[in-house]
C-alpha positions in Angstrom: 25.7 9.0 5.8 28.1 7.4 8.6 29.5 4.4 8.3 27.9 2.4 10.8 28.5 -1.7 10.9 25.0 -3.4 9.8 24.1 -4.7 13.0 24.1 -1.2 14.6 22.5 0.1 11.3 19.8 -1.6 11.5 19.2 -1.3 15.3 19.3 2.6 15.0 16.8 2.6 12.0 14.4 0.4 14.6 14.7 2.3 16.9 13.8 5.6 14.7 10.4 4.0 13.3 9.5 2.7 17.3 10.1 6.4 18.7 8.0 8.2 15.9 5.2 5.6 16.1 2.3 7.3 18.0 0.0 4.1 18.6 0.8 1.6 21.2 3.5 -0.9 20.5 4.9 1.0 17.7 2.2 0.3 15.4 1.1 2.5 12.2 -1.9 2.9 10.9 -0.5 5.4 7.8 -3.2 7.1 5.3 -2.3 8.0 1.8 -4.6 11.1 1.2 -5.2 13.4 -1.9 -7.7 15.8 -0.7 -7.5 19.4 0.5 -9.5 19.9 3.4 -8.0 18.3 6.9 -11.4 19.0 8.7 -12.0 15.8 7.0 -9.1 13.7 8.5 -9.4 11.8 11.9 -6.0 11.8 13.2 -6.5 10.2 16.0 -6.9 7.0 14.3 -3.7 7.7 12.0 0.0 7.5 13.2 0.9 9.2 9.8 -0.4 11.0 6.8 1.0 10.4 3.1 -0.2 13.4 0.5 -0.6 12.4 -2.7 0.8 13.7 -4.7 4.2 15.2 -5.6 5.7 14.9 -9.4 9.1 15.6 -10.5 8.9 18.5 -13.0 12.1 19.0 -14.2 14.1 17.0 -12.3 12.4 18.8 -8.8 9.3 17.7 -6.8 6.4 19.8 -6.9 5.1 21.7 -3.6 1.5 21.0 -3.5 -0.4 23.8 -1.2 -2.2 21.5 0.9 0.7 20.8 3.3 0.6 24.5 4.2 -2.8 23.3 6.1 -2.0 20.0 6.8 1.4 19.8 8.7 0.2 22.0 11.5 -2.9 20.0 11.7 -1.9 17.4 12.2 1.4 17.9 13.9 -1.1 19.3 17.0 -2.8 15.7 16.8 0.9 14.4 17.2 0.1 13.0 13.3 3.3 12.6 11.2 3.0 13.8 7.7 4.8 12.6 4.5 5.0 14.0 1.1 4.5 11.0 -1.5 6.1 11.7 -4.9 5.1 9.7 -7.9 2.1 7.6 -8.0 0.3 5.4 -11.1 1.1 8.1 -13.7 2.7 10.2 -11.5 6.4 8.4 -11.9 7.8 10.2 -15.2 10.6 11.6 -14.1 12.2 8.9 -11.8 14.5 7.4 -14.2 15.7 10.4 -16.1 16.2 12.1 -12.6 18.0 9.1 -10.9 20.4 7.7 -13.9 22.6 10.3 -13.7 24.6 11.8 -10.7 23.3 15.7 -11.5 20.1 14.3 -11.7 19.8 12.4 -8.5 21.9 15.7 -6.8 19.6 18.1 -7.9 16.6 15.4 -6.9 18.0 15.4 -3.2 18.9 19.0 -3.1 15.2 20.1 -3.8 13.4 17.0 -1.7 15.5 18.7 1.4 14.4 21.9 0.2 11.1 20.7 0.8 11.0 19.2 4.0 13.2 21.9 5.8 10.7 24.7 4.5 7.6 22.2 5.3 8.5 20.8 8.7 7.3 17.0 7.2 8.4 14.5 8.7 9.8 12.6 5.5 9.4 11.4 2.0 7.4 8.1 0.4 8.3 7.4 -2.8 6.0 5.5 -4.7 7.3 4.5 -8.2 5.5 2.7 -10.0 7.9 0.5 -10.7 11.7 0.5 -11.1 12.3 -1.5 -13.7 9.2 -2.4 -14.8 6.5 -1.1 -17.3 4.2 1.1 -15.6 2.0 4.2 -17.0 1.8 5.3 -20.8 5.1 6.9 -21.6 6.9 6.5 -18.5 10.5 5.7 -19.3 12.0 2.6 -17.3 15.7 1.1 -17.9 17.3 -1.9 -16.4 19.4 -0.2 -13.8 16.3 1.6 -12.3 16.8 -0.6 -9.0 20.4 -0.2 -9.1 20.4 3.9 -9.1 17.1 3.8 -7.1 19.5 2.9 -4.2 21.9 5.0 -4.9 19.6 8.5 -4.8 18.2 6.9 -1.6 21.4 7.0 0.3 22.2 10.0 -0.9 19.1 11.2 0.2 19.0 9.8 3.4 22.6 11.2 3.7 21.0 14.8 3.1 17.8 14.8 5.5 19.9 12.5 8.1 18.4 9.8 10.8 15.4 11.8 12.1 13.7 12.3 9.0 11.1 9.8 7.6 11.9 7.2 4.2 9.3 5.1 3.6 8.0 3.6 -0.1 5.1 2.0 -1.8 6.3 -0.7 -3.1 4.4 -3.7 -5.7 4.3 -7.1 -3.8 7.3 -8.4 -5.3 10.8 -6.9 -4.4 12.4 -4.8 -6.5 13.5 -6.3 -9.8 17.2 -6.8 -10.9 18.8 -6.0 -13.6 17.4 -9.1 -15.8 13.6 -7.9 -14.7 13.4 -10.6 -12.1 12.8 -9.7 -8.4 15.4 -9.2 -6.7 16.4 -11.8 -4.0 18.6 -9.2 -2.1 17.3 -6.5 -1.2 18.8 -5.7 2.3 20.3 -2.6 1.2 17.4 -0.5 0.9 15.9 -1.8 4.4 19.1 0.1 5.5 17.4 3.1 3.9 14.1 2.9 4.3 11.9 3.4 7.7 9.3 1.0 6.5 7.8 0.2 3.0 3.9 0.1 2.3 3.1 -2.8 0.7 0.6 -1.9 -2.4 -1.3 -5.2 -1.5 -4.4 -4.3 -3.8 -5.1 -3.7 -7.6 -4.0 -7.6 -7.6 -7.1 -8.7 -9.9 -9.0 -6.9 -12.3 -9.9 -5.9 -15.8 -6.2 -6.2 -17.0 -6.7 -9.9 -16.4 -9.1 -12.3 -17.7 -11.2 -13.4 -15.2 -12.9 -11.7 -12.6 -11.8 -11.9 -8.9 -10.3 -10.6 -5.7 -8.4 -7.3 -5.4 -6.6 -7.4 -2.2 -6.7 -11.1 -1.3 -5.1 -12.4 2.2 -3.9 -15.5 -0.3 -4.5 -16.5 -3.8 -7.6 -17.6 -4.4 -9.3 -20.5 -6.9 -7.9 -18.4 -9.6 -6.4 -15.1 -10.4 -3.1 -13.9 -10.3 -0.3 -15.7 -7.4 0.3 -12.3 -5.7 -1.5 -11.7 -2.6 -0.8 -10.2 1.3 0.8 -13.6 2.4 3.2 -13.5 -0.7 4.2 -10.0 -0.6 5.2 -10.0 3.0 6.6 -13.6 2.3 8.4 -12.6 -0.7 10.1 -9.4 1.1 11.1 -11.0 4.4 13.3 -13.4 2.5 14.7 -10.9 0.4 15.7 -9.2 3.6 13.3 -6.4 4.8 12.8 -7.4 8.1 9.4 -7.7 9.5 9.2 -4.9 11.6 9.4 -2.6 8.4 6.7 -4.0 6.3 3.9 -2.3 6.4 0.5 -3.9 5.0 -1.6 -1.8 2.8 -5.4 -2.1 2.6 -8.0 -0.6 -0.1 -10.6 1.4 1.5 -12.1 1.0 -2.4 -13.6 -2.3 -5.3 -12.3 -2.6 -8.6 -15.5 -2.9 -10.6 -15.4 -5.3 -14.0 -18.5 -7.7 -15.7 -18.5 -10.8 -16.1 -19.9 -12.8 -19.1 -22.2 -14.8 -17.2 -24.2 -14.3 -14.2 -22.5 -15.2 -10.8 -25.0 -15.0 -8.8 -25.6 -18.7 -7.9 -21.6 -19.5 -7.9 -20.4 -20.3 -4.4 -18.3 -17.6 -2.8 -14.8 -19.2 -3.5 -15.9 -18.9 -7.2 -15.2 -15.6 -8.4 -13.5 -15.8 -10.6 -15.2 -15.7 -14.0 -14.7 -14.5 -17.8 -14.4 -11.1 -17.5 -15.6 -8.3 -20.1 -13.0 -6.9 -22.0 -10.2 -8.5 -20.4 -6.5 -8.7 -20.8 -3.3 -10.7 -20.4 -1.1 -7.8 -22.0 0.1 -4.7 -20.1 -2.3 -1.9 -20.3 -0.7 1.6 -19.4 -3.8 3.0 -19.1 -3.7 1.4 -16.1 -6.2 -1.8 -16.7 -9.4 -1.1 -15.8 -8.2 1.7 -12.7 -11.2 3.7 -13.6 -13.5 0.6 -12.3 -12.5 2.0 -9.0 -15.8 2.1 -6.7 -14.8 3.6 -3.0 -16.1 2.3 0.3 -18.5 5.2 0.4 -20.1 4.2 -3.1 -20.2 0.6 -2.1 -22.2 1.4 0.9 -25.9 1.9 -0.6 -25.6 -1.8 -2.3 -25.1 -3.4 1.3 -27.3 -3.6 3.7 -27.2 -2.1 7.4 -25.2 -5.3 8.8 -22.4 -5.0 6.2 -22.8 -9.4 5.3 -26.0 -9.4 2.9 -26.4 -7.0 0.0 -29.6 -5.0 -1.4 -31.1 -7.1 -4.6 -30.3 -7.2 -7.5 -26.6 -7.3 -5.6 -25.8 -10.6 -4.4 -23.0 -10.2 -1.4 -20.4 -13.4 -0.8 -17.2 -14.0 1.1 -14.6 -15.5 0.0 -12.8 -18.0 2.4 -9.9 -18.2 0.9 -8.8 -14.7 -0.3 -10.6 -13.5 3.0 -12.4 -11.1 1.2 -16.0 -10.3 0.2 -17.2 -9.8 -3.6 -20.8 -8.6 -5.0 -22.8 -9.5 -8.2 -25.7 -7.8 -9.8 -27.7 -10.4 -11.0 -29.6 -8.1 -13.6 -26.1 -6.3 -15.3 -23.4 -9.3 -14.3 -21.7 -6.4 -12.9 -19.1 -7.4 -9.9 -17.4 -6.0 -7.1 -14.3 -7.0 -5.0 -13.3 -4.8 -2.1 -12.6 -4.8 1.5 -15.5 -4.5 4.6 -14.7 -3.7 8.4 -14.8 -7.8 8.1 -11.8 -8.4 5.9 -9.9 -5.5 7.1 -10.1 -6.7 10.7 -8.6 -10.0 9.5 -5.5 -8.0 8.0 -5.3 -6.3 11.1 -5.2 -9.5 12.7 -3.1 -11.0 10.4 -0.4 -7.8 11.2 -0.5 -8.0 14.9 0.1 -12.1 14.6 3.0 -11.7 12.4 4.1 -8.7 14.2 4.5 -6.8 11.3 4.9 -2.8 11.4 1.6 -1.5 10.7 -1.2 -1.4 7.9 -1.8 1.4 5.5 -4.7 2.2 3.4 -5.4 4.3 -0.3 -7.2 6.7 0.0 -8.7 7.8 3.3 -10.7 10.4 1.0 -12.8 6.9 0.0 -13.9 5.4 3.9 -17.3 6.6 5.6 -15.0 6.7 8.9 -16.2 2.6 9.1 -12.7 1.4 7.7 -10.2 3.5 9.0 -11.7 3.3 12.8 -11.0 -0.9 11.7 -7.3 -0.2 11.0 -6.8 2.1 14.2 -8.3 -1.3 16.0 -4.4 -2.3 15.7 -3.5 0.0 18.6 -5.4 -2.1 20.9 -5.0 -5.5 19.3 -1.3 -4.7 19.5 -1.2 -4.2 23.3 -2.1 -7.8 24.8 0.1 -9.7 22.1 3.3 -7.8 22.4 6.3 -8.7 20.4 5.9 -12.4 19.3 8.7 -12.1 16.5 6.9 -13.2 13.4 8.9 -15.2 10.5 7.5 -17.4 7.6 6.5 -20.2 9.6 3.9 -18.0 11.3 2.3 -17.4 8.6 0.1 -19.9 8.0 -1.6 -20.0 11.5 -1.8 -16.1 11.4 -4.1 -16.4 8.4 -7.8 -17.6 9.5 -10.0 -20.2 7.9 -13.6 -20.7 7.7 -16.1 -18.8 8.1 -15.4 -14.7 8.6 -16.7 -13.3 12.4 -19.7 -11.3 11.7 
């Protein structure tokens, strides 16, 4: 890569993400998606398509078949595709491939491979997580974040300025050597386009209690992490704001709880949960309670607020997100509706924040993602309004959701 001096670093990698961006002010709207038939996609409402997933077999990312179909779809819908590598389970060969200089060469010499023969438009990497335990079996050291930078330049070195490097990323920064986040982390916004903030899978069976999966802001209970921190937590480590991206679920995490809730109020979710945890699970805690939009949909009624009996539908004002109980099986849901993820969206476009991004557009009836492409719009009348910490606390609503 050039030497360039930060300032004009960081202006040229601004200016890259606002002349890709296909909605209005340089928002995205970007879709992680893991089927095989792009009849099914509405590009119109996406500024960029992730496919999930590539592994690293032997020190080189797979080439999965659907991107023969998908590039040139939706390249004529002026749709920018990325190929995702990694994923929960997917992330094996990360640190064996990146703690050693062969291994990262080879790594960058086959991911350019890739996108020259493709014609995508760039690589997220989603490991899941430097540093950190993560899936049965995957290896993790405490230089991960370290050499994760390094293979990054070196990649971005390789595909040059035009091409696409984006991340998932956990709602804490990277950690450091000592397993702490890191409270520097302005080298990889150097790097990076933008980073997708995996703002879901917050609560669940791998905790104790039941309670909110993608919360605007910690609730009554439940874990601290949350939209607000993870943008919060980022910005001060130094990614700007104008390359965090927000992610959304278009999908519940299912759990039951050991007592009916069907009577608590709605900022009371957050009950003794059914086989619950406090210890890491690499089985992923509880990620086979997933229940998609599209599955959710038959215990709601028409108008999205009220639920069918014996569900029990509530909204939480405080996590900005709405839950369900069955009051016969103790069974609950927390997800997202066209209600909470308007609020994100809002919450974006106030903060002026990059864009929102959603797993997995395979899960959403069409009402979700048309919510997210709302951002377009939204985006127009407030311009640029240069969001920082202090923002943050107006930008996130209180009382009672808009119907």
């Amino acid at each position: 890569m050039k030497l360039l001096s930060i300032s004009a670093l960081a202006g040229l990698l601004i200016a890259q993400v606002a002349s890709r961006a296909v909605g209005s002010d340089g928002k995205l709207v970007v879709g992680y998606w893991t089927g095989s038939d792009v009849s099914t996609l509405n590009f119109s409402q996406l500024t960029h398509v992730n496919y999930a997933f590539s592994t690293i077999q032997d020190g080189v990312p797979n080439l999965p078949d659907t991107l023969k179909s998908l590039v040139p779809a939706a390249h004529a819908a002026d749709t920018k595709v990325l190929l995702s590598i990694g994923g929960w389970g997917g992330g094996n060969g990360f640190t064996p491939s990146f703690n050693n200089s062969a291994g990262r060469a080879k790594f960058v010499k086959a991911t350019k491979k890739i996108i020259d023969e493709t014609g995508i438009d760039g690589i997220d990497i989603d490991w899941e997580y430097p540093g950190e335990p993560g899936a049965c079996g995957q290896p993790y050291q405490a230089d991960d974040t370290a050499n994760y930078l390094t293979v990054l330049k070196e990649l971005r070195a390789a595909i040059g300025n035009k091409k696409i490097l984006s991340a998932a990323t956990a709602t804490h920064p990277f950690v450091d050597n000592k397993g702490k986040p890191s409270k520097d982390i302005s080298a990889f916004a150097k790097v990076f386009d933008y980073i997708n903030l995996m703002s879901y899978d917050l609560n669940g069976i791998w905790g104790l209690t039941t309670g909110a999966n993608a919360p605007m802001v910690k609730g009554r209970g439940g874990v601290a992490a949350s939209v607000v921190q993870g943008v919060t937590d980022w910005s001060k480590a130094g990614m700007p704001m104008n390359q965090i991206v927000v992610g959304t679920p278009f999908y519940g995490h299912n759990m039951t709880s050991v007592h009916s809730m069907g009577k608590n109020s709605p900022t009371d979710e957050y009950v003794p949960v059914v086989g619950g945890n406090t210890g890491h699970n690499c089985n992923g805690g509880g990620f086979s309670t997933e229940t998609g939009w599209t599955d959710i949909v038959p215990y709601l009624a028409a108008n999205r607020t009220s639920a069918v009996a014996p569900w029990v539908r509530k909204f939480d004002t405080i996590t900005r997100t709405p839950w369900l109980t069955n009051t016969k099986t103790n069974e609950f849901i927390s997800y997202d509706d066209p209600i909470s993820l308007a609020e994100k969206v809002d919450y974006v476009v106030c903060m002026d924040l990059l864009g929102v991004m959603t797993w997995e557009l395979s899960l959403d009836n069409g009402e979700l993602l048309r919510v997210l492409a709302e951002i377009f719009d939204k985006a127009k009348p407030h311009g640029h309004q240069h969001g920082g910490h202090s923002k943050s606390a107006h930008c996130v609503p209180t009382g009672p959701p808009k119907a």
